[in-house]
C-alpha positions in Angstrom: -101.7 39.1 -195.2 -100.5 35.9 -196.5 -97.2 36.2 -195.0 -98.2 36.5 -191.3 -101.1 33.8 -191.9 -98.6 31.4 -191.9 -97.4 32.1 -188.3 -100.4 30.5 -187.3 -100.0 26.8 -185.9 -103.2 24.5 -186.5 -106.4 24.7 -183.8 -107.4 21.8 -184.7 -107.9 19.3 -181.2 -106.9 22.3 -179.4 -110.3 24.4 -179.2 -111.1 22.4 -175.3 -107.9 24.6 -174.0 -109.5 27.7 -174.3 -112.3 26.0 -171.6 -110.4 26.4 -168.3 -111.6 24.1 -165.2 -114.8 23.3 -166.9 -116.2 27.1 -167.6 -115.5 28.8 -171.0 -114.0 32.0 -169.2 -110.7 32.9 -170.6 -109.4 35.6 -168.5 -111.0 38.5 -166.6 -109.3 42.2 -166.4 -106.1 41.0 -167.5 -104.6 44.3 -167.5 -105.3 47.5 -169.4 -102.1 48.8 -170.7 -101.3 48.0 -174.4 -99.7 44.4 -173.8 -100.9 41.9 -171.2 -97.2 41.1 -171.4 -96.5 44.6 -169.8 -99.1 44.8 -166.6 -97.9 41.2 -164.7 -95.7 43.3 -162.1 -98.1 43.4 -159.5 -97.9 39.8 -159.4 -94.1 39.6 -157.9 -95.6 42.2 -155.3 -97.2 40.4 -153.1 -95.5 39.2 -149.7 -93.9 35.6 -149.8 -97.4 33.8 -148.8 -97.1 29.7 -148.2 -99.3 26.9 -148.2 -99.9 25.4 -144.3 -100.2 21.9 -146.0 -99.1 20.7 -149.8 -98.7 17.3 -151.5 -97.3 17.4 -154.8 -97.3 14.2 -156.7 -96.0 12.9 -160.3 -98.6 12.2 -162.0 -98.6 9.3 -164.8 -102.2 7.9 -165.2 -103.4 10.8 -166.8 -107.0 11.8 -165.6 -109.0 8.8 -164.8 -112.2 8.5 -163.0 -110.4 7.5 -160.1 -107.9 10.7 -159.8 -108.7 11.8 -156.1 -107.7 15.2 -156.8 -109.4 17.4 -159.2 -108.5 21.0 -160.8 -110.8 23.8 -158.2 -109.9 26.8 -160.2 -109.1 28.5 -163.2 -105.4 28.5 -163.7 -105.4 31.2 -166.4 -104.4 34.8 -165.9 -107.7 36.0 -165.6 -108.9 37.3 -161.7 -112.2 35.4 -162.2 -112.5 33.7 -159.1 -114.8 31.6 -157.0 -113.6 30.9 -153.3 -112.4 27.8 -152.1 -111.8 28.6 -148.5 -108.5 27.4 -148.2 -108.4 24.6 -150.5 -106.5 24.4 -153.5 -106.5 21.1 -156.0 -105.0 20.4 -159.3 -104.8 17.2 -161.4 -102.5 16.5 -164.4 -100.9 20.0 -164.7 -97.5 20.3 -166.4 -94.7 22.5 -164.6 -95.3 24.8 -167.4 -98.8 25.2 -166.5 -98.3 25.9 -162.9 -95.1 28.6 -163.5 -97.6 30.2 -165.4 -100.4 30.7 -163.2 -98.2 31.2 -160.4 -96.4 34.2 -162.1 -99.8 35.5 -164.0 -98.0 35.0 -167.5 -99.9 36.3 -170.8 -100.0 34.4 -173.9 -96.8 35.5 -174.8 -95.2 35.4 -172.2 -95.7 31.3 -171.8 -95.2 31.3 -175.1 -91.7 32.7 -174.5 -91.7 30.1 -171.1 -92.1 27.0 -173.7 -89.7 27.9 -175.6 -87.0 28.5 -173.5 -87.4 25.4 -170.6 -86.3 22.0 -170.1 -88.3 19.5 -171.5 -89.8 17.9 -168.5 -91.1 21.6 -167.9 -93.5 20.9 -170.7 -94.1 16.9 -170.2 -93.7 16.0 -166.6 -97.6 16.5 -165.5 -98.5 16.7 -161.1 -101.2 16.1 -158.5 -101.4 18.9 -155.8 -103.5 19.0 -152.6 -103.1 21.7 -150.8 -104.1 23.8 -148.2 -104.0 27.3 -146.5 -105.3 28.4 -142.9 -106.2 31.4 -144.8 -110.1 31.0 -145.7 -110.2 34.1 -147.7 -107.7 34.1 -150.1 -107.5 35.2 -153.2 -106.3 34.1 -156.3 -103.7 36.0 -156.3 -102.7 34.3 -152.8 -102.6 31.7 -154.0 -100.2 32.5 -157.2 -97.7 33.8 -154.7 -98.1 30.1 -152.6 -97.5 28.5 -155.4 -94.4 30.6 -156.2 -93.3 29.1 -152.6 -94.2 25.7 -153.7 -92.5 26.1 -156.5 -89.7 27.2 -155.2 -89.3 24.7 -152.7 -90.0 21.5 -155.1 -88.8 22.7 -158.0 -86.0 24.9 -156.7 -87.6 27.0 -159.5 -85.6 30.7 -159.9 -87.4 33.2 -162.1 -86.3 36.7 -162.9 -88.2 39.2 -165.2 -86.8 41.2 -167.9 -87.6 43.6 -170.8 -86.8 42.6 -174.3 -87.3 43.7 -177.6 -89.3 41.2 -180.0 -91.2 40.7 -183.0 -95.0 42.1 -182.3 -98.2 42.8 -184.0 -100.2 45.8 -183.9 -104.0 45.6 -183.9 -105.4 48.7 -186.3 -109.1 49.4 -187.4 -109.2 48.5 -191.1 -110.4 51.7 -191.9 -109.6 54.7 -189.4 -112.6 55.3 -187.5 -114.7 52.1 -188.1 -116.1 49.2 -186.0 -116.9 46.0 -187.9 -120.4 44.8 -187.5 -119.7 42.7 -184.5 -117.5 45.4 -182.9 -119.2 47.8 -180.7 -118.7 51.0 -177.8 -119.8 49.2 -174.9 -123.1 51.3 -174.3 -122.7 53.8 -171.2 -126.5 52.6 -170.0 -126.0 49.0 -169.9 -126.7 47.4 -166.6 -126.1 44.3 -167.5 -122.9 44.6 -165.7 -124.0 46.2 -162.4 -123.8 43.9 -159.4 -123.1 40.2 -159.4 -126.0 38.6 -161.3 -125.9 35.1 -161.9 -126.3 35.5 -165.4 -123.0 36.6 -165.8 -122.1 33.0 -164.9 -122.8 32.2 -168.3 -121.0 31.8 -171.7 -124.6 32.5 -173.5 -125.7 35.5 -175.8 -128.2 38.0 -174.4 -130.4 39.1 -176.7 -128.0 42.0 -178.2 -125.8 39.1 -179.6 -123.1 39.9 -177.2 -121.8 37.7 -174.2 -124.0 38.0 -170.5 -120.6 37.9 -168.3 -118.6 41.0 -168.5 -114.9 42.3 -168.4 -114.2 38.5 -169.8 -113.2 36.8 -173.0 -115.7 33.9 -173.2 -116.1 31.0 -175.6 -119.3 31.1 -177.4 -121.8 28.2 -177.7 -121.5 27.6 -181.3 -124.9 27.6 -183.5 -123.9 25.6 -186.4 -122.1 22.0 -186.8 -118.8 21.7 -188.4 -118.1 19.9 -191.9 -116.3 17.3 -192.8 -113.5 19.6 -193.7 -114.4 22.9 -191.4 -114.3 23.2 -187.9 -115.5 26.5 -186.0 -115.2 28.5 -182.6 -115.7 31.5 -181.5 -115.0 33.7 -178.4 -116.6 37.1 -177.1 -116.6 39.7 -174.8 -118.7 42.0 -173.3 -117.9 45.6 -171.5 -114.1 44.6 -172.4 -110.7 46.7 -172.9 -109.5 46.1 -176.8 -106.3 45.2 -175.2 -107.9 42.2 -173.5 -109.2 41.4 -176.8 -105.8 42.1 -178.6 -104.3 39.8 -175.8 -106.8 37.1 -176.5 -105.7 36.6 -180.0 -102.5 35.3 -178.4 -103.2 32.3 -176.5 -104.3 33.3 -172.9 -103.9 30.5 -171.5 -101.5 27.7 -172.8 -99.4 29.8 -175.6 -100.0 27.0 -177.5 -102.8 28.3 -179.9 -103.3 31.4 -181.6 -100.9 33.9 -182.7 -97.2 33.3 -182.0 -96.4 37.0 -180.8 -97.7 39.3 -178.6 -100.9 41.8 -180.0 -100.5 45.1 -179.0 -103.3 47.1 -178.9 -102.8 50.1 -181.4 -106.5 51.4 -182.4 -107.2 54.1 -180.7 -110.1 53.0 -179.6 -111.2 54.9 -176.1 -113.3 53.1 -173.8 -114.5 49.5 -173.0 -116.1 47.4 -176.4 -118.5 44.4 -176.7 -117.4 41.8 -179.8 -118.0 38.4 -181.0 -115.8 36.6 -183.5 -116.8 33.9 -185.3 -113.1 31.2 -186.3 -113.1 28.5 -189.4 -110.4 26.6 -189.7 -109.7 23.9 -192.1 -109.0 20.5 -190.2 -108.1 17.5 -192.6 -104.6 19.0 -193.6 -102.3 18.7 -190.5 -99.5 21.0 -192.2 -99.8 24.9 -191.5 -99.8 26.7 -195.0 -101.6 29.8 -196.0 -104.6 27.6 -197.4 -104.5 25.3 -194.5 -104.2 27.9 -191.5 -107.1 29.5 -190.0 -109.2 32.3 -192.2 -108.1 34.7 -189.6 -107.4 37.7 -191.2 -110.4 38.1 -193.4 -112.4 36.9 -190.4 -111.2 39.7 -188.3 -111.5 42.5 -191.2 -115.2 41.6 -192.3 -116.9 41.0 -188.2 -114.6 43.3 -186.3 -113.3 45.6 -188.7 -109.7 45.2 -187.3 -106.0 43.9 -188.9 -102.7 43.0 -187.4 -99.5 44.9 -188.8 -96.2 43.4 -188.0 -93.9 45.1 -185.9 -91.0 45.2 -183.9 -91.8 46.3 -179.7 -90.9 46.2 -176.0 -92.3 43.0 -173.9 -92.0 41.9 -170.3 -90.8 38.2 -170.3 -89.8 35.4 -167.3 -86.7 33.9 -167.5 -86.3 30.4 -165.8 -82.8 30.4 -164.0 -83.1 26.6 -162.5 -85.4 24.3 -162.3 -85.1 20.7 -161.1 -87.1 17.7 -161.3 -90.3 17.2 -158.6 -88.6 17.2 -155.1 -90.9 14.1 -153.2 -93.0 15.1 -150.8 
């Protein structure tokens, strides 16, 4: 345990990443093989789709109150989506950020993307306004404009591959049992049916379980944190376990979180409600195994689960070129 404890990088000043454009929502349906890494093909098949009108702009003010473009939707690679009739908006995104939701990356696979880019990938940060004649579109319409964009501005060349790398398998701690915040989604929940606006919200019902469903969602956090202990938590209700394996790898940035992909290996059939509760110590800024988070016996005692190391098959991108912002 001790030895893969220490892969962990601090969460500390980090936790506000896993809130994406102002809603806790992580992702939604990611995919429901064993490795989000592994379902992102449907991404590249979607016809070459551009924007009617873009500005893309260097941004170095940061976010100010003045910023006349804001961020309109969630950028991870979730399908939670609320329209926007044409109108897409972003402020003080890196280049990573935007190659990731344009190609619907997992945690692993940006984490794979950081490592393996130019520098002003990671630090050059951009406006974009942008528009499409297309009212309806979806998100994923607009991931393959922004491939375009991309493209275009960036003379950005991607190609996907398969390659073996380190992994971790997610087991039951003991064969056949849930942890006590580990559940069989119930076949007669309704909660789910239809669009009801309480699945808007990050809040508990009164099972204990999140209200929206088929998403990993922060969790409003009933205790304050110590002097010396911070806490967070995330849940999900009516979920796949490999949405909750692919959780535990850094959704969204690849910045938090485990540093390889979580494969799903529990044998658990059907979907699964869960909560689980984080500590992490935040005075020591070095990563040891006293200083990283309590993760392992966190995830044995509330959701009955470990991680095993392993070697397996993942689906990466591989940046051919990229240049520096093209002006508008």
């Amino acid at each position: 345990m001790e030895a893969w404890r220490e892969r962990f990088r601090p969460l500390k000043a980090r936790l506000s990443r896993f809130i994406v454009g102002g809603t806790a929502i992580l992702f939604l349906g990611l995919m429901s093989g064993a490795s989000g890494a592994r379902a992102q093909a449907a991404s590249t098949a979607v016809p070459k789709q551009e924007f009617d009108v873009a500005s893309v702009r260097l941004n170095k003010d940061g976010v100010t109150p003045q910023s006349p473009v804001f961020t309109n939707m969630d950028l991870d690679p979730g399908d939670l989506f609320v329209p926007t009739h044409g109108v897409f908006a972003l402020r003080n995104k890196s280049l990573r950020t935007l190659i990731a939701f344009a190609y619907k990356m997992s945690g692993d696979q940006q984490n794979f993307l950081k490592q393996n880019v130019p520098d002003f990938v990671l630090s050059e940060r951009f406006d974009i306004q942008a528009r499409s004649l297309n009212k309806d579109a979806t998100k994923d319409d607009y991931r393959a404009m922004m491939r375009s964009l991309l493209e275009e501005r960036f003379r950005l060349k991607v190609h996907n591959e398969t390659r073996e790398a380190k992994v971790y398998d997610l087991l039951l701690a003991s064969p056949g049992k849930l942890g006590r915040t580990l559940r069989l989604h119930p076949v007669d929940d309704k909660t789910c049916d239809g669009s009801d606006s309480k699945q808007q919200s990050s809040k508990l019902m009164p099972d204990g379980y999140p209200a929206i469903c088929g998403a990993i969602s922060e969790l409003p956090w009933g205790g304050k944190p110590t002097e010396t202990r911070y806490s967070m938590g995330l849940g999900g209700r009516n979920v796949p376990v490999s949405l909750l394996a692919a959780a535990l790898t850094a959704p969204y940035t690849g910045d938090t979180g485990l540093d390889h992909a979580v494969i799903d290996t529990t044998g658990i059939a059907g979907n699964v409600d869960f909560t689980l509760r984080l500590g992490y110590d935040e005075i020591e800024s070095t990563n040891t195994p006293d200083t990283a988070p309590l993760f392992a016996q966190e995830l044995r005692d509330q959701l009955g689960m470990k991680l095993k190391a392993d070697k397996g098959t993942i689906n990466v991108y591989v940046v051919d070129h990229v240049e520096h912002l093209i002006e508008n």
